[in-house]
C-alpha positions, -999 to +999 in steps of 0.1 A: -306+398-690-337+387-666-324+348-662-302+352-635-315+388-619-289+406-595-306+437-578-274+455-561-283+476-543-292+512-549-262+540-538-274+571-521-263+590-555-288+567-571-315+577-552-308+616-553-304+616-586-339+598-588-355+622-562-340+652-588-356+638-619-391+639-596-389+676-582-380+683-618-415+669-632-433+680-599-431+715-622-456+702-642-475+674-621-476+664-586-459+636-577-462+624-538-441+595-529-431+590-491-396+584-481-374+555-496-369+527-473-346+501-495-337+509-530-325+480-555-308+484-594-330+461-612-309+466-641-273+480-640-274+518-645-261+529-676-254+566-684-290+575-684-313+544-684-320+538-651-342+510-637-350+511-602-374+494-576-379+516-542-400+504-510-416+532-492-436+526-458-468+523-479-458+512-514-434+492-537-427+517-566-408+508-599-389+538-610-378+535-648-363+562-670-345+563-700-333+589-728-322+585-762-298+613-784 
């Protein structure tokens, strides 16, 4: 799966799903990000494992979140 790595990159659905998941856990705790310059799937998105790396103006951040029924 990591031999040969192919980061497409990340639709604009991708992301606002992403930025969803954070304003839902910014009930709880604070999380400060600024905004998303590039975007890349590190893995291909599946239903709800998602694996991806975002660049902001001050920091590379690697977004990873996953579920299980």
């Amino acid at each position: 799966m990591y031999k040969n790595p192919t980061n497409t990159p990340a639709s604009d659905d991708d992301i606002t799903w992403m930025k969803s998941r954070l304003e839902e856990m910014n009930q709880r705790v604070s999380i400060l990000y600024e905004p998303v310059i590039k975007a890349v799937n590190v893995l291909p998105p599946k239903w709800n494992d998602v694996t991806l790396a975002l660049e902001t103006k001050g920091e590379y951040i690697l977004y990873l979140w996953g579920t299980s029924v």
